[in-house]
C-alpha distance (Angstrom), angle and dihedral (degrees) to the residues before:
residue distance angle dihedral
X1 . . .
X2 4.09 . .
X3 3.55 125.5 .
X4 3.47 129.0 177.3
X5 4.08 126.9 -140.6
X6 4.18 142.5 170.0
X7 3.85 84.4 -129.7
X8 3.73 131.8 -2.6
X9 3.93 114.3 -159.4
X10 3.83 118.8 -157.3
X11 3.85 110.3 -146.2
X12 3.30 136.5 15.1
X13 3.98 116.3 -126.3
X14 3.63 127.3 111.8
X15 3.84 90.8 -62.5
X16 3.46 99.8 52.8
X17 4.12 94.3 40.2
X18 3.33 94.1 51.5
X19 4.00 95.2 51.5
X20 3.63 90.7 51.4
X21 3.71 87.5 57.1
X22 3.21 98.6 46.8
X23 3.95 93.9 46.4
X24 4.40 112.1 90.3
X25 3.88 113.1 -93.0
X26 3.54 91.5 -137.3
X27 4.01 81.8 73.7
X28 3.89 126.6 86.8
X29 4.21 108.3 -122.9
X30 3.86 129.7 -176.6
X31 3.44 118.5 -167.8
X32 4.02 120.0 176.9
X33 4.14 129.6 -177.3
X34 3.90 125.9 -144.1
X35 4.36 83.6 -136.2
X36 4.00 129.4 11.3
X37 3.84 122.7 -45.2
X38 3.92 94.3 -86.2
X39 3.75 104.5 40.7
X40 3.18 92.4 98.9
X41 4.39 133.1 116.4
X42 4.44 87.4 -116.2
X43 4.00 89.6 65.5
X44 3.87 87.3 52.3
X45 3.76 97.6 54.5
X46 3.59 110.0 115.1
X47 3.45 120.2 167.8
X48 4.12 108.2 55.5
X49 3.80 148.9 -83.6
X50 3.91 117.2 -88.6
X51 3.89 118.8 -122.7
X52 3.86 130.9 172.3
X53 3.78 106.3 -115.0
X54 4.13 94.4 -154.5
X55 3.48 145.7 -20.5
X56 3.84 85.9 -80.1
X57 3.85 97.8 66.1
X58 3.96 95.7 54.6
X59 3.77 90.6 91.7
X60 3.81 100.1 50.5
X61 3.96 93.9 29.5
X62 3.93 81.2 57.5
X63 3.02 101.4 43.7
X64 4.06 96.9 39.4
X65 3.75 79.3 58.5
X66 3.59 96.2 53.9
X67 3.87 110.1 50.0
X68 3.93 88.7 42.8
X69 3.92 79.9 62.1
X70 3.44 94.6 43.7
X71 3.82 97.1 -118.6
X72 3.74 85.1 -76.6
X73 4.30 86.1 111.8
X74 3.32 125.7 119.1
X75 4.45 99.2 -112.9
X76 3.80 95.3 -150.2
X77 3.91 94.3 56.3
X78 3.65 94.7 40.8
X79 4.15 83.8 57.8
X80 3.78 94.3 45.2
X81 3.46 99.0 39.6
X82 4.31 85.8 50.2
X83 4.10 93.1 41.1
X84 3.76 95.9 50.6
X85 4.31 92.3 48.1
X86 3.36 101.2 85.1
X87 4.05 81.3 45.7
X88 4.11 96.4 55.0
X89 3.83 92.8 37.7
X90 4.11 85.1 66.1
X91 3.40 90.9 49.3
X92 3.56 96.0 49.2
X93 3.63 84.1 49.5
X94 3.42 91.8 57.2
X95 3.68 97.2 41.9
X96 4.62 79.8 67.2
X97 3.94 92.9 -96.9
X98 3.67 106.3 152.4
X99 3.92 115.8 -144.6
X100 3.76 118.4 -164.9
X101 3.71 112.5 -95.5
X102 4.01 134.5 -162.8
X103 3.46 111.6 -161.9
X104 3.98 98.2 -17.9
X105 3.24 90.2 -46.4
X106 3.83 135.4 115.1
X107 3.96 97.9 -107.0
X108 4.70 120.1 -143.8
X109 3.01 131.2 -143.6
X110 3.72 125.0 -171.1
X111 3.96 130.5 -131.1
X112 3.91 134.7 -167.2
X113 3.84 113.5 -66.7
X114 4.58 88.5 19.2
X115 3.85 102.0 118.0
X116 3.95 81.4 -160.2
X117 3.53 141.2 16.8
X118 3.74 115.1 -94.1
X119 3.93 98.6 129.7
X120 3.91 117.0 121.5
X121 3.46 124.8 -154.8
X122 4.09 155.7 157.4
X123 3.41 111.4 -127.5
X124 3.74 116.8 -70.7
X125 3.78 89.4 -39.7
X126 3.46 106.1 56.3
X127 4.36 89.4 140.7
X128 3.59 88.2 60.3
X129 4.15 94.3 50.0
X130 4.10 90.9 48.3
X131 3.99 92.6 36.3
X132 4.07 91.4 47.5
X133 3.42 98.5 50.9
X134 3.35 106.1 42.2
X135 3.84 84.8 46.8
X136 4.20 88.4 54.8
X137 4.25 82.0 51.1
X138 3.72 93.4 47.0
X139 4.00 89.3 45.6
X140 4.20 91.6 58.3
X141 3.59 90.1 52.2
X142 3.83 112.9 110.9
X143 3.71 100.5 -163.1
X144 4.36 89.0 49.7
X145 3.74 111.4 98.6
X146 3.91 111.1 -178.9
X147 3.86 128.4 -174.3
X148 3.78 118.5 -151.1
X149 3.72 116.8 -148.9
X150 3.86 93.7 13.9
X151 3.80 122.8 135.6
X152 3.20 143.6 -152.8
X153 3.81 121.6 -116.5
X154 3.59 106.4 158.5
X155 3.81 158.7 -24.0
X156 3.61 125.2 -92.5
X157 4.07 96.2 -139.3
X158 4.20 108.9 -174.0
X159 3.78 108.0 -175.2
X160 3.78 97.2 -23.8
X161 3.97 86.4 -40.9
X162 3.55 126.1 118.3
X163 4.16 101.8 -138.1
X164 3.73 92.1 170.4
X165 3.73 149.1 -53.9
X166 3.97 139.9 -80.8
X167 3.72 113.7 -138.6
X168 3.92 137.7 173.8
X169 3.57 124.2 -127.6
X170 3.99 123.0 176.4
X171 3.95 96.5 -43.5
X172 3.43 93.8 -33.1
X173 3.80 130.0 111.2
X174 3.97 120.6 -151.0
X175 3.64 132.4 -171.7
X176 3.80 107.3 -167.0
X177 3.71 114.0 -171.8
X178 3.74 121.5 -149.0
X179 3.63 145.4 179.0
X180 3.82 89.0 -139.7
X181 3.82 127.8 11.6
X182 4.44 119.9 -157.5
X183 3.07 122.5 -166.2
X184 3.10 121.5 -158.0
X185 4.02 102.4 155.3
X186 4.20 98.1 152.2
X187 3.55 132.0 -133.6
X188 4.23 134.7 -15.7
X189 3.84 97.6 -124.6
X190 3.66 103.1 128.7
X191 3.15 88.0 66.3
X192 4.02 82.3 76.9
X193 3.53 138.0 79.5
X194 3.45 94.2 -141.8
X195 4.03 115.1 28.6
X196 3.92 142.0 145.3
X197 3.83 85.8 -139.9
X198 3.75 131.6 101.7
X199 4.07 101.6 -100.8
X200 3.52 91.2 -125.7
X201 3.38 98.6 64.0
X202 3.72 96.8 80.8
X203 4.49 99.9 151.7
X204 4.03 101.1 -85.4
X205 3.99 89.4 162.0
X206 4.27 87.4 54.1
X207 3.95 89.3 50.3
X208 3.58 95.6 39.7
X209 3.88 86.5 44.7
X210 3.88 99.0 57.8
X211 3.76 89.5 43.3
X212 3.92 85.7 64.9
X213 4.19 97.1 40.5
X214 3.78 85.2 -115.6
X215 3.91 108.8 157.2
X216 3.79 117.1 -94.2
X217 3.90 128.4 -177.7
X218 3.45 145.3 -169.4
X219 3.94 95.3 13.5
X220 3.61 93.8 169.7
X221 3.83 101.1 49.8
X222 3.57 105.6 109.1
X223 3.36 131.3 151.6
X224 4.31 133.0 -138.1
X225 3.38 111.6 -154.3
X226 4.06 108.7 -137.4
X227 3.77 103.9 -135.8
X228 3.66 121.3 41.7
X229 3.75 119.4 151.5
X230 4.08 106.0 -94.9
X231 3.94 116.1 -125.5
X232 4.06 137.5 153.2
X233 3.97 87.0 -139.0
X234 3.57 120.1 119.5
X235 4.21 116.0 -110.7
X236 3.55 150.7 38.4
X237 3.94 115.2 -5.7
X238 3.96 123.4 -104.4
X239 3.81 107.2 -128.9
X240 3.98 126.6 -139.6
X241 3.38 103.6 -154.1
X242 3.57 132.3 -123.3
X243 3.69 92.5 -125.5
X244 3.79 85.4 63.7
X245 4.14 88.6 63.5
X246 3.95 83.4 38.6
X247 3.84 86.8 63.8
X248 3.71 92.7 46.4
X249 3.38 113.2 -79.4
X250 3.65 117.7 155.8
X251 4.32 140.1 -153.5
X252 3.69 127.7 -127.6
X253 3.60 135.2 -176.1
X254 3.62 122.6 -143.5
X255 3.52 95.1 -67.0
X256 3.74 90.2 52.7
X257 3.97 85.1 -109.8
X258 3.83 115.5 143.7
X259 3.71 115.6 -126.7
X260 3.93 103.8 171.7
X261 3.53 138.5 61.2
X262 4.36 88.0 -126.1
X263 4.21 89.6 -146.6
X264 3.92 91.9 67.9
X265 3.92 112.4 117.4
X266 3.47 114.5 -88.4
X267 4.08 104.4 -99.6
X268 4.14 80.0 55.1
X269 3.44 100.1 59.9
X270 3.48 104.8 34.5
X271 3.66 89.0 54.1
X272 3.94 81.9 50.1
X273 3.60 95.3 55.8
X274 4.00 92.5 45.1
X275 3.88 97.6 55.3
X276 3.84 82.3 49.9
X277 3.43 97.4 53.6
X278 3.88 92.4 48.8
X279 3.65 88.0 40.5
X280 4.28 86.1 53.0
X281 3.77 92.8 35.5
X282 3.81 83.5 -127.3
X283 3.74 129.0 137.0
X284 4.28 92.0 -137.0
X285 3.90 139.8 9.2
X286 4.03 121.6 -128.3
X287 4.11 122.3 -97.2
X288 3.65 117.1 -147.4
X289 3.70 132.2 -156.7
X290 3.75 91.5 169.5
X291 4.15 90.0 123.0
X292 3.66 86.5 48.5
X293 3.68 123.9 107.0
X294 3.77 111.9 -116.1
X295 3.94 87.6 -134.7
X296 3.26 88.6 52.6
X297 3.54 99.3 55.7
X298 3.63 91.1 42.8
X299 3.92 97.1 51.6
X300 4.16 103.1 28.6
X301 4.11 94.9 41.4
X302 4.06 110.3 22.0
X303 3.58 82.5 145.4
X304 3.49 109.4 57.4
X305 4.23 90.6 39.0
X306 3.51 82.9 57.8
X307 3.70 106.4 50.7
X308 4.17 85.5 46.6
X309 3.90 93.4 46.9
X310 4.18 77.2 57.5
X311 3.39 86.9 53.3
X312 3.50 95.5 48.9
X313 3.84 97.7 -109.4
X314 3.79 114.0 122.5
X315 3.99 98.6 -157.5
X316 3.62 96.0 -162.6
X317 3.93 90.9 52.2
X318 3.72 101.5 35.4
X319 4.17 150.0 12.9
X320 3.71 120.2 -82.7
X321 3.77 111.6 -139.0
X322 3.98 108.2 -134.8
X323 3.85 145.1 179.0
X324 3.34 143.2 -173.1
X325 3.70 131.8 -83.2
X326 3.80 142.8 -178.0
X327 3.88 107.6 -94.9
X328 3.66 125.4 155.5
X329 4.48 132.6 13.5
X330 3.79 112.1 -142.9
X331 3.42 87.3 -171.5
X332 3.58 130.9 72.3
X333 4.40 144.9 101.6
X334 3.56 101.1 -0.2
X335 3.71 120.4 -115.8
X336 4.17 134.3 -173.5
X337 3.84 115.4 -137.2
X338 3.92 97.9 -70.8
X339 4.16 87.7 43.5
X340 3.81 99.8 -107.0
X341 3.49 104.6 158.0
X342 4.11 118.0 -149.2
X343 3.68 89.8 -89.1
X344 3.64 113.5 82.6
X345 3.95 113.8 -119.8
X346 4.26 86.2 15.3
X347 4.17 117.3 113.8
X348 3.33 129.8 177.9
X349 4.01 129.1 -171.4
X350 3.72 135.0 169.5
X351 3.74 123.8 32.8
X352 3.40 94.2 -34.2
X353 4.08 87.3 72.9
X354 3.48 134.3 64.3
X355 3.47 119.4 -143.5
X356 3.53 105.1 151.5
X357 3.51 102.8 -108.8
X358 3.17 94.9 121.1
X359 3.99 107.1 41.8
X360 4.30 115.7 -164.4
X361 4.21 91.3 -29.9
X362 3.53 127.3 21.3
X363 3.88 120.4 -131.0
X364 4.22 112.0 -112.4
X365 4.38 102.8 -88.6
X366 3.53 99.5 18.5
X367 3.81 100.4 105.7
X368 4.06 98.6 70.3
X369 3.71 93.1 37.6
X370 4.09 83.2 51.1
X371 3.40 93.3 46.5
X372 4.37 103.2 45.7
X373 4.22 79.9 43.1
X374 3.61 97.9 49.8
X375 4.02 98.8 33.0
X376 4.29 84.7 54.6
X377 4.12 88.9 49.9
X378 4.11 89.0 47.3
X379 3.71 90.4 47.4
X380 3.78 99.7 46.1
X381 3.88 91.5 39.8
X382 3.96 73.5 64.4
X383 2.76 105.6 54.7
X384 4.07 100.3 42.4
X385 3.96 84.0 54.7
X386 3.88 86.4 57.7
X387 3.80 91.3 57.6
């Protein structure tokens, strides 16, 4: 089957709802997903979205930004991506995403590697409020098509021009033509045994990419997330979020002796927590919420109290034994500052891209704020080309 579009956007996350929004609705857009509308790595995000609080945090939000990435970012998208928060948060606002709040208003939290607060959030699940809503937007939008259980197989490359993509749903082939094509296809863990990813996101858009001699970078920056909860059970990884060490959450070894300062950067303490395990000869360390609040638990992360109560722990009684896990690719398509990729009429946003934001190890509640920041920039680039 052929069908024709102004854009067609492959996935539907964060990245890819967000450039759909942001596109005209006078124009015609496609978008398909590889599962259903909400398997997808921006419903999973728990712990929050970044935003500079005032012209006083640029320096240390920058800079925060910087040494968890190991100076290997690229400068000019770490400023756009922090100039244009404040920006995206009102839109999100706008869009009916509902930020915590203390006294009217917007409440921080802080996570490992933040010299400050300035992370907002819902909950433990604040992925699932941005993702749902903007999906509910996207679904009342009369010129937005979108295919469930439709993947990608291909680009349709005309004279060094992407005009589209091929894509496979059920037993059907489609060719869907398109003045501009985004992808914005998420992350590569199932391609790992042990992940926080759905396992059918497994990096299409990076195969499909080399096949076509479009640029790629940083193919080997990927990040392990310290804390996910530990289990023998088959399937995609439960994640303790950082916000939970943020709060005050502690490690322990065996001996339930700390051995990390918790508020390292990610590639730190997981690294921690794997010499201790060999150094134990156990398979996972303990997580503590002992200095935590009860209320707090209860009201900031119903979610993950929850999902270990199914498991049988009771966090605000007793450790949680975690491990590490594959969880987020900072590398990816490569992208300039409005996410052009090196083939003309080609975007990419989200995970899938690399834009350098994030350098070798991406700072905790970067990766929606990146993705709402960079979608908008693809989108208008768009739609200024159109003029």
């Amino acid at each position: 089957m052929e069908l024709n579009a102004d854009t067609v956007i492959v996935g539907t996350g964060v990245a890819g709802l967000f450039s759909a929004l942001n596109l005209s609705k006078k124009k015609k857009i496609i978008m398909i997903t590889k599962a259903d509308m909400e398997s997808n790595d921006s419903f999973l995000a728990q712990g929050g979205i970044c935003v500079l609080r005032n012209e006083k945090d640029y320096d240390s939000f920058f800079e925060d930004t910087m040494r968890a990435g190991h100076y290997e970012n690229r400068k000019e998208s770490v400023d756009i991506m922090i100039r244009n928060s404040r920006e995206v948060i009102e839109d999100l606002v706008g869009y009916g995403v509902e930020f915590e709040k203390r006294d009217g208003d917007f409440a921080y939290t802080r996570e490992g590697a933040h010299s400050k607060p300035r992370i907002l959030y819902h909950e433990d699940v604040t992925g699932k409020e941005i993702t749902s809503k903007l999906l509910a937007q996207v679904k009342q939008l009369e010129n937005v098509t979108i295919y469930e259980y439709t993947t990608m197989t291909d680009i349709i490359e005309e004279n060094g021009k992407c005009i589209g993509i091929e894509a496979k749903r059920e037993e059907e082939e489609l060719r869907i033509y398109a003045k501009n094509t985004i992808l914005a296809t998420g992350g590569i863990g199932g391609n790992y045994k042990h992940s926080t990813n759905f396992p059918h996101l497994t990096g299409d858009a990076i195969d499909i990419s080399k096949k076509h001699g479009i640029r790629l970078e940083h193919l080997d920056y990927v990040q392990i997330h310290p804390t996910t909860l530990y289990s023998k059970k088959e399937g995609r990884r439960f994640l303790i979020s950082e916000s939970v060490r943020g709060e005050g959450a502690v490690l322990y070894n065996k001996s339930k002796e700390r051995f990390v300062d918790e508020l390292l950067p990610r590639d730190v303490v997981a690294k921690a927590i794997q010499n201790q395990m060999e150094k134990d000869g156990t398979e996972y360390v303990w997580l503590s919420m002992e200095h935590i609040p009860k209320e707090t638990i209860l009201n900031h992360f119903p979610n993950i109290y929850q999902k270990c109560l199914d498991e049988g722990y009771d966090v605000t009684k007793e450790c949680i034994p975690v491990v590490p896990a594959q969880h987020y690719f900072m590398g990816g398509i490569w992208v300039d500052g409005d996410s052009r990729t090196s083939m003309p009429n080609l975007y990419a946003v989200g995970e899938t891209s690399c834009n350098g934001v994030h350098g070798k190890n991406r700072l905790a509640s970067n990766s929606l704020l990146e993705s709402v920041v960079f979608a908008k920039r693809a989108a208008k680039k768009i739609e200024r080309e159109a003029v």
